[in-house]
Residue frames as qw, qx, qy, qz and C-alpha x, y, z in Angstrom:
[[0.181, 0.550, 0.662, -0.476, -188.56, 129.63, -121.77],
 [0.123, 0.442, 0.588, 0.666, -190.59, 130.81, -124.48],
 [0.088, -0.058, -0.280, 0.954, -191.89, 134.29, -124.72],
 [0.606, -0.445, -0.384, -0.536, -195.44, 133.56, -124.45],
 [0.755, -0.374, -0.401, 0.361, -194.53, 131.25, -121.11],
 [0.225, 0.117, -0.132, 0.958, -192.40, 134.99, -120.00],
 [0.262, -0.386, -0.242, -0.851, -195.58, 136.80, -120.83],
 [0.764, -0.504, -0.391, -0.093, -198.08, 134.25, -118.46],
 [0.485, -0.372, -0.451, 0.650, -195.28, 134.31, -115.44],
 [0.047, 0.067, -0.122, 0.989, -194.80, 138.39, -115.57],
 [0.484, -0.456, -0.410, -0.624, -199.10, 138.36, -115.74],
 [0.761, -0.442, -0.454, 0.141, -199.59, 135.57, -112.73],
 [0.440, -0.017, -0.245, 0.864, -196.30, 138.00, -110.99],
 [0.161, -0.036, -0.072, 0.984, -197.87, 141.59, -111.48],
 [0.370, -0.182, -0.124, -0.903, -201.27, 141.91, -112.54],
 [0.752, -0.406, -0.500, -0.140, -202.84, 138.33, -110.66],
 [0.073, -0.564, 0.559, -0.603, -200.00, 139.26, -107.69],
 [0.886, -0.082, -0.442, -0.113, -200.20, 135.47, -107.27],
 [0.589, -0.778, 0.183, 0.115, -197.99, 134.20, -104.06],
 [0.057, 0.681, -0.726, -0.082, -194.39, 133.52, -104.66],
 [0.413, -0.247, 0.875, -0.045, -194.83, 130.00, -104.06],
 [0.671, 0.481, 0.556, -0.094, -197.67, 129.17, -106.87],
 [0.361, 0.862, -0.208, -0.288, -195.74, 131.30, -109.01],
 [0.049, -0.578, 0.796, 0.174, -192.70, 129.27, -108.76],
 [0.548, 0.194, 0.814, 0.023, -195.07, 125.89, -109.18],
 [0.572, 0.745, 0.211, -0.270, -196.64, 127.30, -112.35],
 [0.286, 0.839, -0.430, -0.171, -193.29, 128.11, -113.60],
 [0.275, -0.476, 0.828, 0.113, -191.75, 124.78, -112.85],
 [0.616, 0.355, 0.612, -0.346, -194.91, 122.99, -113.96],
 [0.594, 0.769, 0.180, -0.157, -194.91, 124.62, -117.42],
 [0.049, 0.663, -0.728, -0.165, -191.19, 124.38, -117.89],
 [0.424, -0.192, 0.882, 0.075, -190.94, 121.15, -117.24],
 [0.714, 0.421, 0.546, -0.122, -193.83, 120.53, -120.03],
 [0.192, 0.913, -0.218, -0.286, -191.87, 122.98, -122.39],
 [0.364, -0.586, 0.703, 0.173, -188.69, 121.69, -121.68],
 [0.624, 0.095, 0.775, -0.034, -190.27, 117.90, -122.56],
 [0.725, 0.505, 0.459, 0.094, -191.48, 118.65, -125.82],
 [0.501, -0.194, 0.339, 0.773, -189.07, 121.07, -127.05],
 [0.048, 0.554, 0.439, 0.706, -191.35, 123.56, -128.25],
 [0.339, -0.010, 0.315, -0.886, -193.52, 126.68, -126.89],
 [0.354, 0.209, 0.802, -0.434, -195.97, 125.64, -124.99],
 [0.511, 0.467, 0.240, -0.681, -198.25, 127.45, -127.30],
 [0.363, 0.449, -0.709, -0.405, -196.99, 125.02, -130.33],
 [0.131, -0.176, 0.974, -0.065, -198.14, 122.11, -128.43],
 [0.652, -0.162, -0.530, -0.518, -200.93, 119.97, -129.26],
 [0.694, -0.434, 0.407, -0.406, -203.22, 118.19, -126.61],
 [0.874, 0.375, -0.277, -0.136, -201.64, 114.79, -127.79],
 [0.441, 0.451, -0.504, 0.591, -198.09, 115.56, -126.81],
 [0.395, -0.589, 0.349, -0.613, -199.58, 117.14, -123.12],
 [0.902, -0.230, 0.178, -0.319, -201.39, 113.97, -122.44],
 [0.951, 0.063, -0.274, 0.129, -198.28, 111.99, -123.31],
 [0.047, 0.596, -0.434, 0.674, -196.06, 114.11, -121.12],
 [0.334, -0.397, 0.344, -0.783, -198.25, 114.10, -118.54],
 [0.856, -0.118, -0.332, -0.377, -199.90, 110.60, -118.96],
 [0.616, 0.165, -0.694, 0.334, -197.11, 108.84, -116.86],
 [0.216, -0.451, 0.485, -0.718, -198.11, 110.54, -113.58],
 [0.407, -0.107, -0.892, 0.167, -199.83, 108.51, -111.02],
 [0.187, -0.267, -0.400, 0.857, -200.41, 111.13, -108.77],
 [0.095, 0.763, 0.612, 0.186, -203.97, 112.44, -109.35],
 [0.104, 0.952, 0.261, -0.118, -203.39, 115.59, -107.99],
 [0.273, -0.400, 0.465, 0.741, -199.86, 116.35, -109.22],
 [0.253, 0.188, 0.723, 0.615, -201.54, 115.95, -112.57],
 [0.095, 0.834, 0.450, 0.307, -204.44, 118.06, -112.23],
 [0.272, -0.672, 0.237, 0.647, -201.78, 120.89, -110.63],
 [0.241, -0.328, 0.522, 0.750, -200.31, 120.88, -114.38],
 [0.228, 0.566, 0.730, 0.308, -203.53, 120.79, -115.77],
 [0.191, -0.905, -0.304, 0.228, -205.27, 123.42, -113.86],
 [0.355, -0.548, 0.307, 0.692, -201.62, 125.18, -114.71],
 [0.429, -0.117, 0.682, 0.581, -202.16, 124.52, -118.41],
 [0.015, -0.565, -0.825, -0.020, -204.61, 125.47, -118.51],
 [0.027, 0.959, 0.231, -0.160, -204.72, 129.09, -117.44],
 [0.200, -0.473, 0.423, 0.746, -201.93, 129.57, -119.74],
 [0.313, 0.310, 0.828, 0.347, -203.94, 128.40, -122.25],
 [0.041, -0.865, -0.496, 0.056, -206.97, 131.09, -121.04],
 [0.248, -0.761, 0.197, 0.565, -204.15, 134.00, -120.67],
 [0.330, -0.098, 0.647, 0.680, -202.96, 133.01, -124.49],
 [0.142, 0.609, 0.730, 0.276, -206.56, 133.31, -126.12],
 [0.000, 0.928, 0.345, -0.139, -207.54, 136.07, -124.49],
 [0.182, -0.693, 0.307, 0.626, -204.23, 138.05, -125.17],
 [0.754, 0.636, -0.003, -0.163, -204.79, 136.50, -129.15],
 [0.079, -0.572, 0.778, 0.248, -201.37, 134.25, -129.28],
 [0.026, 0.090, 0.955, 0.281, -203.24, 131.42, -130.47],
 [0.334, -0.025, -0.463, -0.820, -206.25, 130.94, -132.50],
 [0.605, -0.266, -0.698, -0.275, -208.12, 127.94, -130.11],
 [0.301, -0.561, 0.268, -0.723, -209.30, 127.76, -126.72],
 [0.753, -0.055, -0.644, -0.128, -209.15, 124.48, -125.64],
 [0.638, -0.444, 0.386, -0.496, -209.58, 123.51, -121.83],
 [0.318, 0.063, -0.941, 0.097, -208.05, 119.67, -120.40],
 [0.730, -0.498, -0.268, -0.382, -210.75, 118.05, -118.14],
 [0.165, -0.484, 0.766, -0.390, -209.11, 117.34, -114.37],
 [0.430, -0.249, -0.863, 0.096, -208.91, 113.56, -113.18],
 [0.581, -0.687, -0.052, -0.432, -211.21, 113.21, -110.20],
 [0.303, 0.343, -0.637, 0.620, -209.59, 113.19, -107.26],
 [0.576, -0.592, -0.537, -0.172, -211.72, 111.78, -104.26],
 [0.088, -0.742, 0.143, -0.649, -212.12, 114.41, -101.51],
 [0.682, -0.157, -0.523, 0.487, -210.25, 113.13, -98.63],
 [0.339, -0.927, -0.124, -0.096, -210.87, 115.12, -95.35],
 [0.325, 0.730, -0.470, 0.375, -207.53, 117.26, -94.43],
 [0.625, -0.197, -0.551, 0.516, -205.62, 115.35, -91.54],
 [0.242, -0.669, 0.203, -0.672, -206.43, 117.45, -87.96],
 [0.345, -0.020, -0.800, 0.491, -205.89, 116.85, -84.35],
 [0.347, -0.780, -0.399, -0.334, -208.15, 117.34, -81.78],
 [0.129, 0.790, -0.300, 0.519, -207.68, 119.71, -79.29],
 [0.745, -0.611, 0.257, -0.076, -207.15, 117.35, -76.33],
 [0.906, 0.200, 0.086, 0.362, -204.56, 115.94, -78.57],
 [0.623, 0.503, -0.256, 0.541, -202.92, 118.84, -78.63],
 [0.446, -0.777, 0.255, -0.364, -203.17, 119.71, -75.08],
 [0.819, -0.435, 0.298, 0.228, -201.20, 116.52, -74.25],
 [0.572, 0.655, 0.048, 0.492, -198.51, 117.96, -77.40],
 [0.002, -0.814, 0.217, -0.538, -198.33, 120.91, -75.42],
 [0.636, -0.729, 0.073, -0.240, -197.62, 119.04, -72.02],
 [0.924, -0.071, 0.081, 0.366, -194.63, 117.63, -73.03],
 [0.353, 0.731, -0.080, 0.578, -192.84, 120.66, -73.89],
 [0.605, -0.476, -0.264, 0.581, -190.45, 121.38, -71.25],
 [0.042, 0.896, 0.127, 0.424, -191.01, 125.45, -71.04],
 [0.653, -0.595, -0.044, 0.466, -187.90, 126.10, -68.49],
 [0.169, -0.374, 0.285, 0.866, -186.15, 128.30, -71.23],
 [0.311, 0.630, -0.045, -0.710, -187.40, 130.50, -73.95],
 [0.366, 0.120, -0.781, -0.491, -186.93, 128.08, -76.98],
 [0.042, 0.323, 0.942, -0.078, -189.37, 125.36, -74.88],
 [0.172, 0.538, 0.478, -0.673, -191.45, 128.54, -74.55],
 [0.173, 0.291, -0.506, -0.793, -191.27, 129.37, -78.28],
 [0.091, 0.050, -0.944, -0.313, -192.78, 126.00, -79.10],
 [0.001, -0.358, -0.846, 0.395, -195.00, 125.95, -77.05],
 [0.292, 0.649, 0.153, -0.686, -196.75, 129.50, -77.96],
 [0.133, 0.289, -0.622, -0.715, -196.05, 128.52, -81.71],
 [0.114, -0.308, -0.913, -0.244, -197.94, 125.47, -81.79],
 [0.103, 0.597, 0.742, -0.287, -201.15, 127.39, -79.97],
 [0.137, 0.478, -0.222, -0.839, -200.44, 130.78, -82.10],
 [0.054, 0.042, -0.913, -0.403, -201.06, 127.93, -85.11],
 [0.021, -0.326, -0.831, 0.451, -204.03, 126.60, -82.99],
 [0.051, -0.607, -0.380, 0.696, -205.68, 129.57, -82.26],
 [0.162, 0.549, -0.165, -0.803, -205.70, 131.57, -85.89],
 [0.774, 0.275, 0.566, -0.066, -205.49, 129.16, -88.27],
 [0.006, -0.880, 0.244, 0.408, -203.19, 130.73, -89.87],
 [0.874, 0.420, -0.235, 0.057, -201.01, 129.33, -93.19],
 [0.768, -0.445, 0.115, 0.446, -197.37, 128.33, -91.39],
 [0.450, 0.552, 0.054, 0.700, -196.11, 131.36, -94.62],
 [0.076, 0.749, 0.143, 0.642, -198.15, 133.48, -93.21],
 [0.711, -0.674, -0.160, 0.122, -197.34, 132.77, -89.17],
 [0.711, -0.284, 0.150, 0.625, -193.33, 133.05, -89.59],
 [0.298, 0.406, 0.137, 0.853, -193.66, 136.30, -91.48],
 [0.334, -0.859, -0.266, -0.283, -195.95, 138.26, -88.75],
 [0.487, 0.152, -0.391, 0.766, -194.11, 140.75, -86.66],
 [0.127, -0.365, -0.669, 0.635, -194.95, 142.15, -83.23],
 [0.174, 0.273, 0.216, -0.921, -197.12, 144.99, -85.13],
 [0.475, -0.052, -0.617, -0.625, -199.63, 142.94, -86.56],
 [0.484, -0.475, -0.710, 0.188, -201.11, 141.97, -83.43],
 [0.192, -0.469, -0.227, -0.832, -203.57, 144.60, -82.88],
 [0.678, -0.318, 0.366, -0.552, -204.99, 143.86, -78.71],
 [0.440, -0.204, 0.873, 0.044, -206.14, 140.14, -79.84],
 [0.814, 0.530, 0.170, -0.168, -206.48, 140.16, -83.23],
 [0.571, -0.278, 0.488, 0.599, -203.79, 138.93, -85.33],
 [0.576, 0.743, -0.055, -0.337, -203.56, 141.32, -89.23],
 [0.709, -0.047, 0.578, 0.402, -202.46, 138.96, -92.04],
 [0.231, 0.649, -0.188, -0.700, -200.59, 141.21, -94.25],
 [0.314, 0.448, -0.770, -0.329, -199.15, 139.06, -97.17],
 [0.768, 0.173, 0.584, -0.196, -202.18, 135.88, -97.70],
 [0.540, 0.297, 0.753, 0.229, -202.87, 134.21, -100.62],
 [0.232, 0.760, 0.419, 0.440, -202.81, 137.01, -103.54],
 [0.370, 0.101, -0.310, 0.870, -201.46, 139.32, -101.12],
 [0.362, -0.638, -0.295, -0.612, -204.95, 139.83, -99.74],
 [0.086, 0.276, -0.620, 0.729, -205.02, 140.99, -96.31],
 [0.647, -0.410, -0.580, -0.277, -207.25, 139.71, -93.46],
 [0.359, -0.494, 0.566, -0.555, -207.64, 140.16, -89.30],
 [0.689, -0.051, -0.721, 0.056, -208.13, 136.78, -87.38],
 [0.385, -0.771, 0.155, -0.483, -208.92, 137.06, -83.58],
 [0.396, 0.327, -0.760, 0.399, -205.82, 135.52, -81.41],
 [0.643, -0.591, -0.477, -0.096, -207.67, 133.37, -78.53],
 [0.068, 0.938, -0.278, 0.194, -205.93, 134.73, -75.24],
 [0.952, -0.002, 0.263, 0.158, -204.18, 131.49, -74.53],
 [0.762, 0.379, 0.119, 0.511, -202.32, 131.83, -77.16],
 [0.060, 0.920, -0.081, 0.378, -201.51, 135.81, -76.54],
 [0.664, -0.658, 0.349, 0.057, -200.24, 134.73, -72.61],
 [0.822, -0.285, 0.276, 0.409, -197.74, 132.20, -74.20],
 [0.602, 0.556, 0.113, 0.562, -196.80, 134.29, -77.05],
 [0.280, -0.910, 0.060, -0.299, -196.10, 136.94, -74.37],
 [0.916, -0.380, 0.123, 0.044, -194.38, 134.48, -72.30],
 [0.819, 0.136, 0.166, 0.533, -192.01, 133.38, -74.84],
 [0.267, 0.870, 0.022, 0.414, -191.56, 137.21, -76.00],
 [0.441, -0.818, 0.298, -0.217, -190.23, 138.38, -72.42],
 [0.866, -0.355, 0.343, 0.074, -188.22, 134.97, -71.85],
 [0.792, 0.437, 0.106, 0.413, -186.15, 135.46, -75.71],
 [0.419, -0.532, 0.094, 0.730, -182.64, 137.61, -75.34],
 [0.167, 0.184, 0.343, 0.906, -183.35, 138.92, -78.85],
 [0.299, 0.702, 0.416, -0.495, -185.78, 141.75, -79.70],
 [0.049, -0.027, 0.672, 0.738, -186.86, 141.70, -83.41],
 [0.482, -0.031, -0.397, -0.781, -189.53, 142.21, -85.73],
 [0.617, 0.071, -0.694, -0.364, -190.25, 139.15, -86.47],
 [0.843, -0.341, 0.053, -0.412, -192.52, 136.90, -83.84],
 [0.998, 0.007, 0.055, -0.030, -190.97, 133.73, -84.71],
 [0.103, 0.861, -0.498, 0.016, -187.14, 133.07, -83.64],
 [0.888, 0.176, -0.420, 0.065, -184.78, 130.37, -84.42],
 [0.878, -0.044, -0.032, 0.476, -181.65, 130.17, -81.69],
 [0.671, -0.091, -0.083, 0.732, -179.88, 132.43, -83.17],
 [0.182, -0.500, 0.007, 0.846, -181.96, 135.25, -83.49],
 [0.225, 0.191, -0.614, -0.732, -183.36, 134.57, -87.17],
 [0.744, 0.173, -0.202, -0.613, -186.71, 134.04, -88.70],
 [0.709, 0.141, 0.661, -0.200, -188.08, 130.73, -87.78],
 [0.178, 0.170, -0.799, -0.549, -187.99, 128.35, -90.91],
 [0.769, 0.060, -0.297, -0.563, -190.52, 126.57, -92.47],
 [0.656, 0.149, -0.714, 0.194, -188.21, 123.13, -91.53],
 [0.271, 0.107, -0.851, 0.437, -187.80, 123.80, -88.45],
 [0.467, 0.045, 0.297, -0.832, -191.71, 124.86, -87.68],
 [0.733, 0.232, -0.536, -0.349, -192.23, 121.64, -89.32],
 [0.539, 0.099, -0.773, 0.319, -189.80, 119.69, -87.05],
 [0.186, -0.191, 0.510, -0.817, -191.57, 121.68, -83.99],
 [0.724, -0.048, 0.136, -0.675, -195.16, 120.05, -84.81],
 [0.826, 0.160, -0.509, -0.179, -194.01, 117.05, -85.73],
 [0.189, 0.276, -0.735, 0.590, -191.86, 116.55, -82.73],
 [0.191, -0.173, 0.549, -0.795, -195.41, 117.07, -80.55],
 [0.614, 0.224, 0.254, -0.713, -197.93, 116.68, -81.95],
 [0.736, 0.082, 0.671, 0.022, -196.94, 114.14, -85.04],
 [0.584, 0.516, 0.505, 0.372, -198.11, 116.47, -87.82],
 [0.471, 0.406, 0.287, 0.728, -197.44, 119.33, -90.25],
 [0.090, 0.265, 0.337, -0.899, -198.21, 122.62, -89.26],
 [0.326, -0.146, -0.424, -0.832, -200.70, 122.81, -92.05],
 [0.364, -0.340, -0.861, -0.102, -202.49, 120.29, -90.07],
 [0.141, -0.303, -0.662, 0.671, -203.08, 122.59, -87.32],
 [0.088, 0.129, -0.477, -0.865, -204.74, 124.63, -89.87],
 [0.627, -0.177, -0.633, -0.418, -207.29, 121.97, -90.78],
 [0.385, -0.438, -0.719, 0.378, -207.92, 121.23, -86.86],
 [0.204, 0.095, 0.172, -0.959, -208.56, 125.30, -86.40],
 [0.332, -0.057, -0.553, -0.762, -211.47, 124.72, -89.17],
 [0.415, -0.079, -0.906, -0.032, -212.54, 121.58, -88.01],
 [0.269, -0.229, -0.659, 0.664, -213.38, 123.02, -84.49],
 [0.284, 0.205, 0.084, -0.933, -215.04, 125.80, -85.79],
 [0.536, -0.105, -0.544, -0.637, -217.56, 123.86, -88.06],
 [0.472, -0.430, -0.758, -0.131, -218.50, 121.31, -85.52],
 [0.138, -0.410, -0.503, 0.749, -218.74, 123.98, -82.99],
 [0.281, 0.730, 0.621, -0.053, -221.62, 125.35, -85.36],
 [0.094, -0.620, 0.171, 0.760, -219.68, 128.18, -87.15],
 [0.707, 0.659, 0.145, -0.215, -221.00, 129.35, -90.87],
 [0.840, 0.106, 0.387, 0.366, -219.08, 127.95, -93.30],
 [0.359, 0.843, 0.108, 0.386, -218.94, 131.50, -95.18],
 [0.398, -0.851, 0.301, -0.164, -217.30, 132.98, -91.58],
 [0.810, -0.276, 0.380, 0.350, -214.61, 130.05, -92.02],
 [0.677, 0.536, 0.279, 0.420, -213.89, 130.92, -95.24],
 [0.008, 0.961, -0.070, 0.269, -213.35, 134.68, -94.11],
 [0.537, -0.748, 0.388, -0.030, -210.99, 133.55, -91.22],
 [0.804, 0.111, 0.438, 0.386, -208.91, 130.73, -93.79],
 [0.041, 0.696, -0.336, -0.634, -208.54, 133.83, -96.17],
 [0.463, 0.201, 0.800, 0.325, -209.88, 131.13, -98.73],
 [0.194, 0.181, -0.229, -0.936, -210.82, 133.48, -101.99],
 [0.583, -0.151, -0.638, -0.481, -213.61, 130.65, -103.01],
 [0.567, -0.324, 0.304, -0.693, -215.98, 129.09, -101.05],
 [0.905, 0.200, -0.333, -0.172, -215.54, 125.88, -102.88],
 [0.405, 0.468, -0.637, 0.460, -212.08, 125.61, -101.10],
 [0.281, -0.338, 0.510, -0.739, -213.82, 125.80, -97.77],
 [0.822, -0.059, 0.081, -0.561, -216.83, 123.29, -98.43],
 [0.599, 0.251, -0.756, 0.082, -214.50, 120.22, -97.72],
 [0.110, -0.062, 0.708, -0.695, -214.94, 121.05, -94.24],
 [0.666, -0.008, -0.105, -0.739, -218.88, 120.36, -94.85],
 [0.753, 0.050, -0.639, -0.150, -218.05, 116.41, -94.34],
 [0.139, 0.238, -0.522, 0.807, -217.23, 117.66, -91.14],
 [0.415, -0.104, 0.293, -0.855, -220.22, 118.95, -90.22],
 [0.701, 0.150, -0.508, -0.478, -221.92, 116.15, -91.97],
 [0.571, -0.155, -0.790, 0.164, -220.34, 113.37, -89.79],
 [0.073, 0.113, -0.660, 0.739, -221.01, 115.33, -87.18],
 [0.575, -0.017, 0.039, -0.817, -224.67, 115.40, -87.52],
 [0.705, 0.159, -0.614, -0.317, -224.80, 111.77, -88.47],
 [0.262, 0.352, -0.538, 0.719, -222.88, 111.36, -85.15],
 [0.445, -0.143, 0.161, -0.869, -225.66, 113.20, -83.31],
 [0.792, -0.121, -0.286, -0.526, -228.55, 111.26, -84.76],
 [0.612, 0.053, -0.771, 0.168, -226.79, 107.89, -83.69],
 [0.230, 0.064, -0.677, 0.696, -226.11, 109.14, -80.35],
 [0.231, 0.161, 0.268, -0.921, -229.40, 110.98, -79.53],
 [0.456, 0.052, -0.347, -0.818, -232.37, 109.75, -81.83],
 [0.703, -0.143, 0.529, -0.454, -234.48, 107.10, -80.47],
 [0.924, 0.321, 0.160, -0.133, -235.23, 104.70, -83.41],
 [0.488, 0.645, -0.587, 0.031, -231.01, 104.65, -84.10],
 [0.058, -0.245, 0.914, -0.318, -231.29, 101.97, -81.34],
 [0.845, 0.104, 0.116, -0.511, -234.16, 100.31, -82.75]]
């Protein structure tokens, strides 16, 4: 690794206090383009990038290592390791709405869970904890009984390590109560595997997929969902996603969009003309 490419990780690490997980894509991203041409990054020409990078397929894997190459690029100029400022253009990438369930889907999810012991009970409160905040599935399996404040839930460690409250419907409080009283262990940490240990990511994966079909993130993108076409301000989603841009949030706007379109059909006179 070249000690410009050092300089950008320890920046993105200490003074952006990026997450642990976009750090490690940034760093694998910009290795791997290193690596490929056998020079610092900052030696490369856009020639070489685009023939690296030209083999992808994957629109957005390729604008990831742009968007990456980018702000090393901006972090080099402005620190004065190189003499040009040059910016790639991202492919377009056509805004596909995020996969969500609806919530009668996941009420029959949840009715199959056989809640006779304390792991059926886990699942059960996990998927509506999920549900219910809209929480990232990082930032669920790191919350621990004192971040649930009456029935709000405080995310310590989002995106940038910015913190954020989130009100916990009480649904979701009863079974997370439920499951709490019904587990032999007593730990921090909300989310327990078996034996006693932090909940993975795999196996809080294998828990929604098992019910419901999809990813946790999806529950994520079904919180949102609910809120926009239940008439919530797109700026008040954004607060409750912990989304630092607003741009990040206005995907959900096709939401609202069919949903008005929806409406008219269903309700305007002259759409049955």
């Amino acid at each position: 690794m070249s000690k410009e490419l050092e300089a950008f990780i320890e920046y993105i690490t200490v003074i952006k206090a990026l997450s642990p997980r976009t750090i490690e894509a940034y760093s694998r991203d910009l290795g791997e383009i290193e690596q490929n041409a056998q020079k610092a990054l900052v030696d490369i020409d856009s020639n070489t990038v685009f023939q690296i990078l030209g083999t992808l397929s994957n629109k957005r894997t390729l604008n990831r290592k742009l968007s990456a190459f980018n702000s090393f690029l901006d972090f080099c100029h402005r620190n004065r390791f190189d003499s040009l400022s040059t910016k790639f253009s991202l492919s377009k990438v056509p805004k596909n709405l995020p996969k969500y369930v609806t919530y009668e889907t996941i009420q029959a999810g949840l009715g199959m869970i056989d809640r006779s012991d304390w792991i059926g009970l886990r699942d059960y409160a996990l998927i509506l904890f999920l549900y219910a905040t809209g929480s990232r599935i990082s930032e669920a399996l790191i919350a621990e009984e004192g971040d649930i404040e009456i029935e709000w839930l405080r995310i310590r460690h989002g995106k940038g390590e910015k913190e954020r409250y989130v009100p916990i419907a009480h649904e979701a409080l009863k079974a997370l109560r439920a499951y709490q009283e019904a587990s032999p262990y007593n730990k921090p940490y909300l989310w327990l595997n078996y034996r006693g240990e932090p909940l993975s990511r795999i196996s809080a994966f294998k828990i929604t997929q098992k019910y419901l079909g999809v990813s946790p993130h999806a529950l994520r993108h079904s919180y949102a969902t609910a809120l926009i076409l239940g008439g919530a301000d797109l700026r008040v989603v954004q607060e409750l996603l912990g989304h630092a841009s607003l741009l990040t949030t206005q995907i959900y706007t096709h939401v609202q969009k069919q949903n008005l379109q929806e409406t008219v059909l269903r309700h305007h006179p002259m759409a049955h003309s």
